[in-house]
Steps between C-alpha positions, in 0.01 A plus 500: 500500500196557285507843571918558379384277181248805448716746573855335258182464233405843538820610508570355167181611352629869583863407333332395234285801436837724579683371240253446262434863469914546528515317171185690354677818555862388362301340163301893494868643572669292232186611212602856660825464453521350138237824394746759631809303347274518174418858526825589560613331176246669318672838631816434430451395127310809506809699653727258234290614225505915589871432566568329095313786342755745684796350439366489106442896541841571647644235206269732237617864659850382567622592168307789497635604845905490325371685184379755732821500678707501214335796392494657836884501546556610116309787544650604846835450332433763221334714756895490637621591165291786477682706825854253545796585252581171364768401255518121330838449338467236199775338331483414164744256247691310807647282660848554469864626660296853500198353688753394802670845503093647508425225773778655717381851472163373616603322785724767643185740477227235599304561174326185363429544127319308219689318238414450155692221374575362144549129584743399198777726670461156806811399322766549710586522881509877572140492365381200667677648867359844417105318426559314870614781635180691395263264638675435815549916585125494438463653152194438284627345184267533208537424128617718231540162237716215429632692162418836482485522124204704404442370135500139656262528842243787263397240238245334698361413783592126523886675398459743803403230774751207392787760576343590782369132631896432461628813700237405807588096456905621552469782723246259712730230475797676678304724759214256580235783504301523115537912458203658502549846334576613134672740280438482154801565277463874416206555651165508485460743222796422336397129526202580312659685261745196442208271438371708231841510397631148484149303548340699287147588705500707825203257589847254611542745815133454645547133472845518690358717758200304523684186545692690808150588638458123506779397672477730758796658411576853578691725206665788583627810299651808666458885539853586573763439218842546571589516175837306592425233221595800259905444449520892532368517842760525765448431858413862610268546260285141564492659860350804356221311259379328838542807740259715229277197417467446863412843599262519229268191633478684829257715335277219374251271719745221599835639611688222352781468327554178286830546349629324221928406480675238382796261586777746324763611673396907463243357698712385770693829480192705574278266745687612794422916456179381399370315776670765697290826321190245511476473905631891516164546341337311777427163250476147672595180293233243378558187319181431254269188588265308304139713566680798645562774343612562150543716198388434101592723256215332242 
């Protein structure tokens, strides 16, 4: 008996020493344990930190990234215009009963076009139908003015943009989409010539076109006239004024046409011939865009 006694007490003794050192090694483990989970922390704010100053580089060259691909796809789109025959037919002085008959011609040729409208002629229905009808074909429809009245919109600056504030407002308010792209009444030169004129100081021009700049509005002139706003132009002979103007841009470094007509109805009488001679020359049809490409005569 004395001799079990020994051995249950030595026994015990050798438990004891067992699982003393067991919970040494879990207390060593745990301190282990809790300096890893530390140092991996440490780490990860580190990774946390690297990680917030790239996302603040890719937020600082994000805008620089769409500049340069703004600029990238502007300049590969005149690059096109330099070899590819293309023709922009512009509108001028619609909507009305015309602009339906012109929207028919179009459609049965699959021509999109860009439309310079005078907004106080939204008076009636065929105008309204014919300004739906243009933005649901997919035409571009710009401004031309709200009252095209040159002694009126030349005088100032403030007179220029509260005609033209009131075209956008309507034509914005019955298509949904705020047009982008402008015509000046006239022209460029001719617009500065009319604010001399009527304003008194050609300084009124600089201040219009500056104004555009600001918006981010694009104006556009033309380099094909086709004349057919001149009551003595037939039909034949506005085909002619575009088939020569045409042919003569072919020899310059874009090989576009940007032909100027109007909602008249010699203008309906020639557009079919026209668009016909136009793709006998081998021309495609463009409609303009807001930072594509465009044509100023000042």
């Amino acid at each position: 008996m004395k001799i079990l006694c020994l051995v249950i007490t030595f026994l015990g003794l050798l438990l004891a020493v067992v699982f003393g050192f067991a919970g040494i090694n879990q207390k060593d483990a745990a301190k282990k344990y809790l300096a890893d989970a530390e140092n991996l922390a440490e780490i990860q704010k580190g990774y946390e930190a690297e990680i917030g100053e790239l996302e603040q580089k890719i937020a600082e060259l994000s805008p620089e990234k769409e500049t340069l691909t703004v600029k990238k796809e502007y300049l590969e789109e005149m690059a096109r215009y330099r070899t590819e025959k293309t023709a922009f037919l512009t509108f001028d002085d619609g909507p009305s009963t015309n602009t339906l008959k012109i929207l028919d011609i179009l459609k049965q040729y699959d021509i999109k076009a860009t439309f310079f409208v005078v907004a106080s002629k939204l008076d009636n229905l065929a105008s309204l139908q014919a300004l739906q009808r243009m933005a649901d074909e997919g035409h571009t429809i710009a401004i031309h003015a709200y009252n095209h009245v040159y002694s009126d919109l030349y005088q100032s600056k403030d007179a220029f943009f509260a005609d033209f504030d009131k075209a956008s407002a309507l034509i914005e308010e019955k298509t949904g989409k705020k047009p982008e792209i402008a015509r000046l009444p006239g022209g460029t030169y001719s617009a500065w010539q009319f604010c001399q004129q009527y304003g008194g100081d050609g300084a009124i021009f600089d201040e219009i076109m500056d104004e555009f700049e600001k918006r981010n509005i694009m104006v556009a002139d033309w380099n094909v006239d086709s004349e057919d706003w001149n009551s003595a132009t037939t039909a034949a002979a506005a085909t002619e004024n575009i088939v020569s103007g045409a042919r003569k841009r072919l020899s310059g470094e874009y090989k576009t046409a940007l032909i100027l007509m109007h909602d008249f109805s010699n203008t309906i009488a020639s557009l079919e011939n026209t668009i016909g001679r136009l793709k006998g020359m081998g021309f495609s049809f463009e409609t303009l865009h807001n930072g594509g490409y465009y044509y100023r005569q000042k």
